[in-house]
N, C-alpha and C positions, 0 to 999 in steps of 0.2 A: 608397450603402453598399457596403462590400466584402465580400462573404460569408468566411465562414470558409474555411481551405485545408484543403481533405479529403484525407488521405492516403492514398494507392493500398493496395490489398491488397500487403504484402508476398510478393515469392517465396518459392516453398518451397526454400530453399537458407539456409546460414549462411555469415555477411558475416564478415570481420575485426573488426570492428566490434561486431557482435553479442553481446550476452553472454546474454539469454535469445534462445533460441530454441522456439516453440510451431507443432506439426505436428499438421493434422488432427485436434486431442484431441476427447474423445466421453468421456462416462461417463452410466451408466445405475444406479440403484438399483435394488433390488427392496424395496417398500413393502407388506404383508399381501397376498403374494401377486402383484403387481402391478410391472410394471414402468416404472419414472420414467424418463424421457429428461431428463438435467438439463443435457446440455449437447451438441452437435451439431458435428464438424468446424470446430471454432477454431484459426485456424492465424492465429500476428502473431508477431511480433520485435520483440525492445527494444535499441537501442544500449547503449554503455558510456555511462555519467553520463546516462543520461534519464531525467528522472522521465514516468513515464506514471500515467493514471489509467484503472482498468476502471469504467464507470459503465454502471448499468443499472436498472430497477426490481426492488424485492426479488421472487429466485425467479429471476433470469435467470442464475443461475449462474457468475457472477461470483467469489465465495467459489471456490466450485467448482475451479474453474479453480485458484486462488492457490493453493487447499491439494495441487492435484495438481502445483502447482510446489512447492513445500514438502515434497513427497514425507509427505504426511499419508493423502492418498489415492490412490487407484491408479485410473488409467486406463480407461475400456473399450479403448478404441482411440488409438492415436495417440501421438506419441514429443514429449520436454519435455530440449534442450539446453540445459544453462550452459555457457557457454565452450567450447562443442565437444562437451562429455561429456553424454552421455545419463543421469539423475538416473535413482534407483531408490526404488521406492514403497518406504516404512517404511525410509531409510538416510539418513539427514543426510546436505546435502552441504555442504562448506565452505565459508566464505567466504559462507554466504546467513544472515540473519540474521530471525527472523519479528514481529510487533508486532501482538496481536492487540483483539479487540473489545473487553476488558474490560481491566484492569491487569495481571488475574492475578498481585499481589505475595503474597509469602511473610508473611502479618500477623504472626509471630510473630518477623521477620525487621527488622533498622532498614532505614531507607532506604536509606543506606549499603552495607548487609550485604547488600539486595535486589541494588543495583545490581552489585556486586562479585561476586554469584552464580557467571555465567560464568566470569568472570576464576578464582575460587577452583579450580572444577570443573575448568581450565584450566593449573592447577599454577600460576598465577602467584605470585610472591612477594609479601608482606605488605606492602614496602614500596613495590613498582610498581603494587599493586592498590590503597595508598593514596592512592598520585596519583592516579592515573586517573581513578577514582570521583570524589576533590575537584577534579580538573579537568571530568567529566560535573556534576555538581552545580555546578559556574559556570556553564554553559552553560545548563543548564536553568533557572537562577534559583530553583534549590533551595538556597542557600548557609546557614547554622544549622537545618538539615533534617536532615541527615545520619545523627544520634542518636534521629531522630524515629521511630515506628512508623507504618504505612500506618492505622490506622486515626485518625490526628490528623490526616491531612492532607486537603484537600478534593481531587475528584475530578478536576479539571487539573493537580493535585501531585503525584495520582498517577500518572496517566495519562504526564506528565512523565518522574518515575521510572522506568515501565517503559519507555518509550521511552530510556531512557539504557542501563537493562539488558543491551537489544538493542545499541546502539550501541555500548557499551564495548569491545565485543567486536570491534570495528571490522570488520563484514563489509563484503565488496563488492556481493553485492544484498540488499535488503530489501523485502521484503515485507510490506505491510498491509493488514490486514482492517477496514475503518471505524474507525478506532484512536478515533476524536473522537467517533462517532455517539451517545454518551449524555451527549454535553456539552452545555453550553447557549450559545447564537450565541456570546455573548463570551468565554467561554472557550476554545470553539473557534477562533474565529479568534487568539484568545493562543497559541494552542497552533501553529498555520498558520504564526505569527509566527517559533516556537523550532524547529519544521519546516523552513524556508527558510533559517532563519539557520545550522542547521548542516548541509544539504545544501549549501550555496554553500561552504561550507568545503569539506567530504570530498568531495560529486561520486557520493556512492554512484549505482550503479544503482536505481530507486526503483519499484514495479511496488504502483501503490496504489488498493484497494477501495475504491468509494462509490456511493452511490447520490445523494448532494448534488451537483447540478450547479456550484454557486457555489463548492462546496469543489473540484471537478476544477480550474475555470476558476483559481483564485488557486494553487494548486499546482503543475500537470501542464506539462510542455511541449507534450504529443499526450494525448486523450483516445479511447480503444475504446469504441463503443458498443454494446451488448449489445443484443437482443432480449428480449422475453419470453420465457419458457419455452416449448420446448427454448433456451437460451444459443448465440446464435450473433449473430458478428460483424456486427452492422447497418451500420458506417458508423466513420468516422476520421477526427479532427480536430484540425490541429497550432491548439496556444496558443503566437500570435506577442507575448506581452508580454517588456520585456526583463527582463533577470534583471540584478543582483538586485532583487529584488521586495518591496513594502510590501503585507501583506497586507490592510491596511484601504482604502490608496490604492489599489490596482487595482480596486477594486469600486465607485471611482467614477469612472472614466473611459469613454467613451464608446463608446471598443471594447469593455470588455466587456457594457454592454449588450447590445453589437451582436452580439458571439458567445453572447451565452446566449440572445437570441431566434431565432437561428438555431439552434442546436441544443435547444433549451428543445423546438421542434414537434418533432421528432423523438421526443425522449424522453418526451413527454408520450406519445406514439401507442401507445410500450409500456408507459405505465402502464395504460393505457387496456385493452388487450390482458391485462395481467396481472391487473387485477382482476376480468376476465370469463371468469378459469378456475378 
């Protein structure tokens, strides 16, 4: 068998290449009194067009991390480059787009009207906001949805929609917080499905939360693997399948066996670790 390829700690410098860059970040809460260490000196970089995935056991500050690139949370220590420029806590920065845990759609709002949100907020016109949207909604395989309220649709329609939300807006990095994790196998891998099928288009840069190893392995090119809490860089793993990729077909070939039982020990060690604190 051939072991997975572990990728070297990246240098502390920014490549041409680079579009996130992460230096030494640290954040610490204070909890009644009490101070949390949630995440310790993380320092990686992500090329232009890489999907990566952060996998870890819940609590290893993974989240963490995405939201102090999302500029939701603020730093203790440590500096967060897009494309050069240093990101500032609580100030959007362009061009980055977020996809969070939940749908978080507007129920009062159609699908449509969801989707188009951005675009509206955005000053787009009526008539290029109506493309879009019904070209997001062929994509998605939301087509006679459109008119629909979030509360008719089931929760990979939804989930669908807000990923389109996001997308519409055509950022160049996006960000995701376990966007699938309260789905159930087959829908999530449906969803893994509409995931790959429009990243192989656009090429976003793709910087995406989980704690599913089988979901890193069918998605990421290079997987971070996190420690338990305190959140530090355990280990780096490039995913050599070709793209483009069938998300149900790659989970039966024999390499990925072969990279999830190689990295399956690892991350097991920090579930292990996580649930004894």
């Amino acid at each position: 068998m051939n072991a997975p390829t572990r990728s070297p700690t990246p240098p502390a410098r920014t490549s041409d290449a680079d579009r996130i860059d992460v230096k030494g970040l640290s954040k610490s809460f204070q909890l009644a009194g009490t101070s949390i260490e949630a995440v310790r000196d993380v320092s990686f970089s992500v090329r232009r067009g890489e999907f990566v995935a952060l996998l870890g056991p819940s609590g290893s500050g993974k989240s963490t991390v995405l939201n102090m690139i999302a500029t939701l949370v603020k730093p203790s220590s440590g500096q967060i480059l897009i494309d050069g420029k240093p990101v500032i806590a609580g100030k959007a920065t362009p061009g980055v787009g977020y996809v969070f845990q939940r749908d978080t759609l507007f129920p009062w709002r159609t699908v449509a009207d969801n989707i188009g949100y951005g675009l509206q907020l955005a000053g787009v016109g009526d008539a290029e906001r109506k493309e879009r949207v019904a070209t997001c909604l062929a994509q998605a395989g939301l087509q006679g949805f459109g008119d629909a309220y979030p509360s008719a649709l089931s929760g990979g329609m939804r989930q669908r929609a807000a990923l389109m939300r996001t997308l519409v807006v055509e950022p160049q990095v996006l960000l995701m917080d376990e966007p699938f994790g309260a789905l159930d196998t087959h829908t999530k891998i449906d969803m893994h499905e509409v995931l790959l099928r429009i990243w192989d288009r656009e090429q976003q840069t793709v910087l995406f939360v989980t704690h599913d190893l089988g979901e890193a392995l069918t998605l990421a090119d290079r997987i971070i693997l996190f420690s338990a809490r305190p959140g530090q860089i355990k280990d780096m793993f490039d995913v050599d399948f070709a793209r483009p990729r069938d998300a149900v077909k790659v989970r039966e070939t024999p390499r990925y066996a072969e990279l999830f039982q190689h990295i399956w020990h690892s991350l097991g060690e920090e579930f292990i670790k996580g649930r004894s604190r």
